[in-house]
C-alpha positions in Angstrom: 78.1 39.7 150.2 79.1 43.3 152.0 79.3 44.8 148.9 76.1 43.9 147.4 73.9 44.6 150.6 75.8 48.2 150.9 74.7 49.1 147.3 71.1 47.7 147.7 71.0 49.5 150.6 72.0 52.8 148.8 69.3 51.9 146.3 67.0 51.5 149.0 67.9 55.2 150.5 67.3 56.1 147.2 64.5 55.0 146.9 62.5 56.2 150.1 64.3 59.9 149.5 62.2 59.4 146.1 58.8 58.5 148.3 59.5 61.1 150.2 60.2 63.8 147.2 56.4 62.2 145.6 54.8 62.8 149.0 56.0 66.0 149.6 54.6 67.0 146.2 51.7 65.7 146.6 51.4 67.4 149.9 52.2 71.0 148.0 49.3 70.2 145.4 46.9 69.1 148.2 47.4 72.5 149.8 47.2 74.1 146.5 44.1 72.6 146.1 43.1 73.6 149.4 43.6 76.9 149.0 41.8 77.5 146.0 39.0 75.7 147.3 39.1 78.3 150.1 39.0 81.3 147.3 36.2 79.8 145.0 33.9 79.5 148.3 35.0 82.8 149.6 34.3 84.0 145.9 31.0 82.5 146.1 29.9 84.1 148.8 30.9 87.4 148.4 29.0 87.0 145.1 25.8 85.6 147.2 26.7 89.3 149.6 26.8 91.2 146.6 23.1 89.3 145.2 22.0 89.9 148.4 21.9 93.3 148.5 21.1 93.8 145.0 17.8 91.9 145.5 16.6 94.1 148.7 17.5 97.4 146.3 14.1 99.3 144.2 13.5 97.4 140.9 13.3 99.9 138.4 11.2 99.9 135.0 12.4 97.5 132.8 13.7 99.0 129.6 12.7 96.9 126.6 15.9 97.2 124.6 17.8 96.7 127.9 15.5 93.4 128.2 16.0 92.6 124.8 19.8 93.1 125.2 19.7 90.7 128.5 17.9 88.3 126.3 20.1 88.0 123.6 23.7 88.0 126.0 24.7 84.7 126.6 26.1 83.4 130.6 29.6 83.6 130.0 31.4 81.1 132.3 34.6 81.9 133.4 37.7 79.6 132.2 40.0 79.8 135.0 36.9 78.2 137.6 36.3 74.8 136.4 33.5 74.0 139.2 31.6 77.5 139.9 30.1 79.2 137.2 30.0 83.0 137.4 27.7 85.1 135.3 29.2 88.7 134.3 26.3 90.1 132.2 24.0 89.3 134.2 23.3 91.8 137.0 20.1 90.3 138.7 20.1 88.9 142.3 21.6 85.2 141.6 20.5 82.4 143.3 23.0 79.7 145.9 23.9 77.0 144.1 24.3 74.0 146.5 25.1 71.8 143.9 28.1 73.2 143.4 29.1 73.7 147.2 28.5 70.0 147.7 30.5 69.1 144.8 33.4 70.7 146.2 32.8 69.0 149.1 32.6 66.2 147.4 36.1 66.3 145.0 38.1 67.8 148.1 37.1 64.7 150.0 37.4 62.1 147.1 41.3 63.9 146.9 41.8 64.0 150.3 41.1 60.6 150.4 43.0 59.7 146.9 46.0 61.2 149.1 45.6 59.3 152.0 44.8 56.0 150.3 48.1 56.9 148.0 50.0 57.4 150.8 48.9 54.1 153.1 49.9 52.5 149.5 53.1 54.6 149.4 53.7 52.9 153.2 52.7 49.7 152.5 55.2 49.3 149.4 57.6 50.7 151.6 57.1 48.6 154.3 57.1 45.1 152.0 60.3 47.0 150.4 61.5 46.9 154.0 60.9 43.1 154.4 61.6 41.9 151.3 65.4 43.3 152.1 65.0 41.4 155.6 64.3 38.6 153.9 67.1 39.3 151.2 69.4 39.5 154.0 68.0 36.6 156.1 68.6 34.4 153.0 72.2 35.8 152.9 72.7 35.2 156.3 71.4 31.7 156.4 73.7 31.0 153.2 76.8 32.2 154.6 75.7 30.5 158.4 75.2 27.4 155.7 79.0 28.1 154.0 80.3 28.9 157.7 78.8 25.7 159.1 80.1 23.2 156.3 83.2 24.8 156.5 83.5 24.5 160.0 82.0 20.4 159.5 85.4 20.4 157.5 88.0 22.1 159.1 86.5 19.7 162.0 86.8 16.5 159.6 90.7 17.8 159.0 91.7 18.1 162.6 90.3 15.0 163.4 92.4 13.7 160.2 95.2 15.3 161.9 94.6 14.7 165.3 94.4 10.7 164.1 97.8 10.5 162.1 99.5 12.6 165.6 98.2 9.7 167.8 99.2 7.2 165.4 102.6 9.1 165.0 102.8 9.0 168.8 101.9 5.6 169.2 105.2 4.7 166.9 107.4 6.7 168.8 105.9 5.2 171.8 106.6 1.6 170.3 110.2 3.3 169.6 110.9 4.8 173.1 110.0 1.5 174.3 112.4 -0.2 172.2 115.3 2.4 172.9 114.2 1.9 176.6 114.9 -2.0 176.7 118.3 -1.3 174.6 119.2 1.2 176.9 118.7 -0.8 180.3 120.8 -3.9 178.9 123.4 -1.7 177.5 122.8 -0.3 181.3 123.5 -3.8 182.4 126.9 -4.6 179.9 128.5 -1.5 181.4 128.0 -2.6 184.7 129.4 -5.6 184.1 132.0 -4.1 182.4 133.0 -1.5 184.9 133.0 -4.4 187.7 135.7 -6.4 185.4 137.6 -2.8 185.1 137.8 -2.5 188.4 140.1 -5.6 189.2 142.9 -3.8 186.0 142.3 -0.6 187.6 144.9 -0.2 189.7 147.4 -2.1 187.4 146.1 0.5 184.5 147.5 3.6 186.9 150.8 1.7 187.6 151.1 1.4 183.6 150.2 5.4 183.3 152.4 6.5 186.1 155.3 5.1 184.5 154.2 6.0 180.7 153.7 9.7 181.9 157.7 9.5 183.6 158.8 8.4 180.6 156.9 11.2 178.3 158.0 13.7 180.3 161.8 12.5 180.3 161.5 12.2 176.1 159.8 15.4 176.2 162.7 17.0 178.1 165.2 15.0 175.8 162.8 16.5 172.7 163.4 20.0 174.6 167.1 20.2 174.4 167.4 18.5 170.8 165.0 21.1 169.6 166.7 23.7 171.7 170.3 22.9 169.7 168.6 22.5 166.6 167.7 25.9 167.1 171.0 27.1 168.0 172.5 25.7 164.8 169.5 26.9 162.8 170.0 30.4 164.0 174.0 30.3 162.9 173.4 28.9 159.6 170.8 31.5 159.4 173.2 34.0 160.1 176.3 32.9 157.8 173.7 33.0 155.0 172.8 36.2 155.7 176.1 37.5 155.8 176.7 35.8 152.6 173.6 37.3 151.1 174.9 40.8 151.8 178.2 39.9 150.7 176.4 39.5 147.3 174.6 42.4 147.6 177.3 44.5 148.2 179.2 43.1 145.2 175.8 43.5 142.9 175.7 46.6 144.5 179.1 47.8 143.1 178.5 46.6 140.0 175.1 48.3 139.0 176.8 51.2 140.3 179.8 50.9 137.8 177.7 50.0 135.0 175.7 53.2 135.6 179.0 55.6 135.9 179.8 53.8 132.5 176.2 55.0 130.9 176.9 58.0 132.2 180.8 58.6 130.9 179.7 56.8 127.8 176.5 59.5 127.4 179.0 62.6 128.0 181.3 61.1 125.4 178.7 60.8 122.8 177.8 64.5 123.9 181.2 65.7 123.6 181.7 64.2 120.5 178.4 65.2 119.1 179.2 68.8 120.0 182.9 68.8 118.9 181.6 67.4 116.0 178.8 70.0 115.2 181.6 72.6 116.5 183.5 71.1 113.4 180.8 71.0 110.9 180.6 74.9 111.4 183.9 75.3 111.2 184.4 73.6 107.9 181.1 75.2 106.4 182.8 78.9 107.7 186.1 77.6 105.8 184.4 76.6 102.6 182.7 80.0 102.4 185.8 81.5 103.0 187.0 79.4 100.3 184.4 80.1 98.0 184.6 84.1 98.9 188.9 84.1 98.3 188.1 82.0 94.7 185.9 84.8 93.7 188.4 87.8 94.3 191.4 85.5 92.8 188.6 85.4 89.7 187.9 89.3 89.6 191.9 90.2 90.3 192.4 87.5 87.3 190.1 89.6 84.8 191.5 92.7 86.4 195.0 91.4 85.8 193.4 90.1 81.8 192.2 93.9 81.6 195.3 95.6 82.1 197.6 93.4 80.3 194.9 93.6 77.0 195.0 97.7 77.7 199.1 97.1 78.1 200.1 94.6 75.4 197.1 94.5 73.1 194.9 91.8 72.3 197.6 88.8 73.7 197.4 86.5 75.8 198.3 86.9 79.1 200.9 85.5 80.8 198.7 84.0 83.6 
């Protein structure tokens, strides 16, 4: 509803900013017309000056081609006055025209009043504009007064609802309290009537605790010293076990420990006999070349030895 009446408000703004631009308008062409009003009377009278004195100067003979020439020109009007005629050939005294003054008279009051009677129109509209919104809004406002009232009728219509079922709810826990109320007063009257029968056991009741809390206390102290040797024995059980524990310990102790110097030895045996045993790979590798070297000069002194017996004995065999 806000909404709508703060746009058809801005149309309405608009809309008398737009009467406003039309009369101001009008205005500037009502003062336009004014004004040249003013010049074409102005005009006409300096012409009626000017006619004036022309008339009271010496008429001179007329010329007959002059006259004839006058005779045959034609008035020509001018086309930029639409209501005074002017005649340019023409140079005779020229006579008032009052016809034409009091049609002037005439059209500026007939605009004048055009203007006026457009603008009282203008005014008027405006003015109906101006109620017809009142009465826009009026409607609006009676509607939503309408909407507000029914929905007050309702919201009234609910807390009655809800003020009936709180009264009703109140008259059940009334009927409930009331009940509780008459429970509560006879159980009011049982413990009375209990307490008065307690009363009569009462003192044979503190007899019976005074002797029940002498014996508790000498069990407790009887507890005290059975959980006290307990504990003793506890602690020295405790004790041989942990002396047997790091017996144990010891022992697993010294055995990790000899296991591990037997990796150990073990790991520099297999070292030592890994070297000694590369040590002897070299060595018999050295020997076999040295082998291989001797057979080589035993086989060149042999076919030295071949050479010399051949040269010596011939071609025999050698004794070798």
């Amino acid at each position: 509803m806000s909404c709508h009446s703060f746009y058809q408000l801005n149309a309405f703004q608009f809309l008398q900013l737009f009467l406003l631009f039309c009369l101001f308008v009008l205005l500037i062409i009502d003062i336009a017309v004014h004004v040249t009003t003013r010049w074409r009377s102005n005009s006409l009278s300096a012409t009626q000056g000017e006619s004036k004195n022309v008339a009271n100067l010496p008429k001179a003979a007329p010329d007959a081609r002059v006259s004839q020439q006058r005779q045959s020109e034609d008035p020509i009007s001018d086309s930029k006055h639409d209501d005074a005629t002017v005649v340019r050939t023409y140079r005779g005294p020229l006579p008032v025209d009052q016809d034409n003054l009091s049609r002037l008279d005439l059209r500026k009051k007939l605009s004048q009043s055009t203007f006026s009677h457009f603008s009282e129109r203008l005014v008027f509209t405006n003015k109906l504009w101006a109620q017809n919104t009142t009465i826009l809004q009026l409607r609006r406002d009676l509607l939503c007064t309408e909407g507000v009232s029914r929905a007050n009728a309702f919201n009234a219509f609910l807390d009655r609802l809800v003020l009936s079922n709180t009264i009703w709810r109140q008259r059940e826990q009334i009927t409930c309290l009331k009940d509780e109320r008459d429970k509560i007063k006879g159980l009011r009257v049982r413990s009375v009537v209990s307490l008065s029968k307690s009363l009569a056991s009462h003192q044979r009741k503190e007899l019976l605790t005074k002797r029940l809390v002498v014996d508790l206390i000498d069990e407790v102290r009887a507890s005290k010293r059975e959980t006290m040797i307990l504990r003793e024995e506890h602690d020295r059980e405790v004790r041989k076990i942990n002396e047997l524990w790091v017996k144990d310990y010891r022992g697993i102790v010294d055995e990790v420990e000899k296991s591990r110097l037997a990796e150990s030895a073990r790991v520099i045996q297999q070292e030592i006999s890994n070297d000694v045993e590369q040590e002897l790979r070299d060595e018999l590798s050295n020997c076999r070349k040295e082998v291989e070297r001797l057979r080589g000069q035993i086989a060149e002194y042999e076919r030295l030895i071949e050479g010399l017996w051949s040269d010596l004995h011939g071609q025999e065999n050698p004794p070798i």
